[in-house]
N, C-alpha and C positions, 0 to 999 in steps of 0.2 A: 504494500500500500504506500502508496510516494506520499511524502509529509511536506506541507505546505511550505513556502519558505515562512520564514520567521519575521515580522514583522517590527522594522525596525524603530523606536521610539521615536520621536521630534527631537533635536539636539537642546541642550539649554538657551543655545544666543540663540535658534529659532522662535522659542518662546517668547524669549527676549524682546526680540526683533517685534515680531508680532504684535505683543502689549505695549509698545511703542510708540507703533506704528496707529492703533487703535486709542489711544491717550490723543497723540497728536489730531487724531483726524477730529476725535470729539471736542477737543478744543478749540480748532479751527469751526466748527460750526457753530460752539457757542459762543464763540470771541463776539462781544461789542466792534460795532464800526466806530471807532475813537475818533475817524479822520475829520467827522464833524466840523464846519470852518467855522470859529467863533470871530475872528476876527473879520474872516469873509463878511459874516452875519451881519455884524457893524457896516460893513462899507457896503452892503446890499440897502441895510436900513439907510442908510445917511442917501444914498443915493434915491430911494423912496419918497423919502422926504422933500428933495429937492423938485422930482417931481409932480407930487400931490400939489405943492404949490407954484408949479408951472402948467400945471393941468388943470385945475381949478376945478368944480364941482363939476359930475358926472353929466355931458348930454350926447345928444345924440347926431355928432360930427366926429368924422374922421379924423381930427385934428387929434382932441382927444385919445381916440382907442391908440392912435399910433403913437399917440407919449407915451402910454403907460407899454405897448409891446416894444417900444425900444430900451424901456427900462427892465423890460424883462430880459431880453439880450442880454443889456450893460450887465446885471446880477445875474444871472446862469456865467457871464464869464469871469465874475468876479469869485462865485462862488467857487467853481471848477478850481479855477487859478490858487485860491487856498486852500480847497480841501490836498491838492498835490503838494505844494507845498509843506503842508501841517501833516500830510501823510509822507513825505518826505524826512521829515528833520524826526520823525519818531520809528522812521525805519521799515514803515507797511507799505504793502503792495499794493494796490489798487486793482488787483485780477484777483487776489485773492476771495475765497467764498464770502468773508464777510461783506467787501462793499461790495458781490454781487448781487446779494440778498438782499441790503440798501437799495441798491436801483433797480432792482426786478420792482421792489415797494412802490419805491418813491417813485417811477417814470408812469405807471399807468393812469393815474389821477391827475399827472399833466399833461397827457394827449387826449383823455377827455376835455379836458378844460380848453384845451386849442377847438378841440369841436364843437363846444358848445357858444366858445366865442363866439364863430364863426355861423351858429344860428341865431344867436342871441343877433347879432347884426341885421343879419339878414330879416330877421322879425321884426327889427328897430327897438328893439329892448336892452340898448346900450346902456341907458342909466339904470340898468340892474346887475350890470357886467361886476360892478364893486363884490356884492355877495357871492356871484357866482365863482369868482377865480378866490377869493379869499376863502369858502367853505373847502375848494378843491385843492388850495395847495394845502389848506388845515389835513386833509386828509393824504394825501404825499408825504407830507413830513408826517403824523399819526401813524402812517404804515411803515414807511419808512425806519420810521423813531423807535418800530419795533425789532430792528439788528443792530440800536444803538444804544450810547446811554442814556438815562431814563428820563432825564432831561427834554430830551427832543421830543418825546410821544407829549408829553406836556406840553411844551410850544405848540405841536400842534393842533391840540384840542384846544387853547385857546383863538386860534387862527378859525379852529370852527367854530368857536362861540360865537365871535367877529362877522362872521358870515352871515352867521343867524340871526343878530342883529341887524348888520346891513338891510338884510330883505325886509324886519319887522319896522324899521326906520323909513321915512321919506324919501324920496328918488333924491334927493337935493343932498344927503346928509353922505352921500357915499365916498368922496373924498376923505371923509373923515377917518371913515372907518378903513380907509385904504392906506392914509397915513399912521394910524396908529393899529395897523398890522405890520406892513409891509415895511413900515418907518419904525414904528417905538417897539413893535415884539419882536422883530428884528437883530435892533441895536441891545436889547435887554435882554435879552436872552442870549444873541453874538456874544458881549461881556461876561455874563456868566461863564459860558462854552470856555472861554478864551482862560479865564482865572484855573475854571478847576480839571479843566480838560488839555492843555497845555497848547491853548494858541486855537 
């Protein structure tokens, strides 16, 4: 009767290797996205700011939507520009799982929000545009904010309080609330980011 061969055990540095390799990968998924720009934040707000009051109260001219979509440019490239940076000087990748997780979040709630502009227009419901991108990027960084630190899911949920205000407020009052999103939860919570998160 032929005898099977003998089966030979796993080495110990395979085991090794393996628990390693399984530590790593579990930390890699639960890693916070740190890369967070607080500083960005700031120079996204101050830029907000500037123009809420170049834009002046919400109507229904081109002039308008296209202030506020070129300052959406100006902040996506500000923000970009220090999240690399600030993932930079702390030694993260930015391919890594964690900021993919971040922007799987955070991009689907802003290509809605591009297409709802783009009806909102088209219906002539521009002075309600304030609510509508304010609820939507609240919800970008809220989802987002959830493969980062705890902070962020916070800022976002207030960006959607702000929303929800916008719509219960008067078409006239959207400015406002587009300055003290876009401008002061911005800059106030940028600061924070920046103090306890390193930049």
């Amino acid at each position: 009767m032929a005898m099977s061969p003998a089966v030979v055990p796993p080495s110990l540095h395979d085991h090794a290797a393996d628990h390693l390799r399984y530590i790593r990968d579990t930390m890699a998924r639960a890693a916070d996205f740190t890369a967070v720009p607080g500083w960005g934040g700031v120079l996204m707000g101050l830029s907000a700011l500037l123009t809420a009051a170049a834009a002046g109260p919400p109507r229904d001219a081109p002039a308008w939507v296209d202030l506020w979509l070129a300052d959406a440019g100006v902040a996506a490239v500000l923000g970009f520009a220090a999240m690399v940076w600030k993932a930079r000087r702390a030694g993260l990748s930015l391919t890594s799982a964690a900021p993919r997780r971040f922007a799987l979040a955070f991009v689907p709630p802003l290509v809605a929000g591009g297409v709802l502009t783009a009806v909102f227009l088209r219906e002539h419901l521009t002075t309600r545009l304030p609510g509508c991108w304010l609820l939507l990027y609240g919800a970008a960084v809220t989802s987002g904010g959830a493969f980062s630190v705890r902070l962020v899911p916070v800022m976002g949920m207030c960006f959607l309080a702000l929303g929800i205000l916008a719509f219960a407020f008067p078409e006239g009052t959207g400015s406002l609330f587009m300055a003290a999103g876009f401008g002061g939860l911005q800059i106030g919570f940028g600061l924070i980011i920046a103090r306890k998160y390193g930049g």
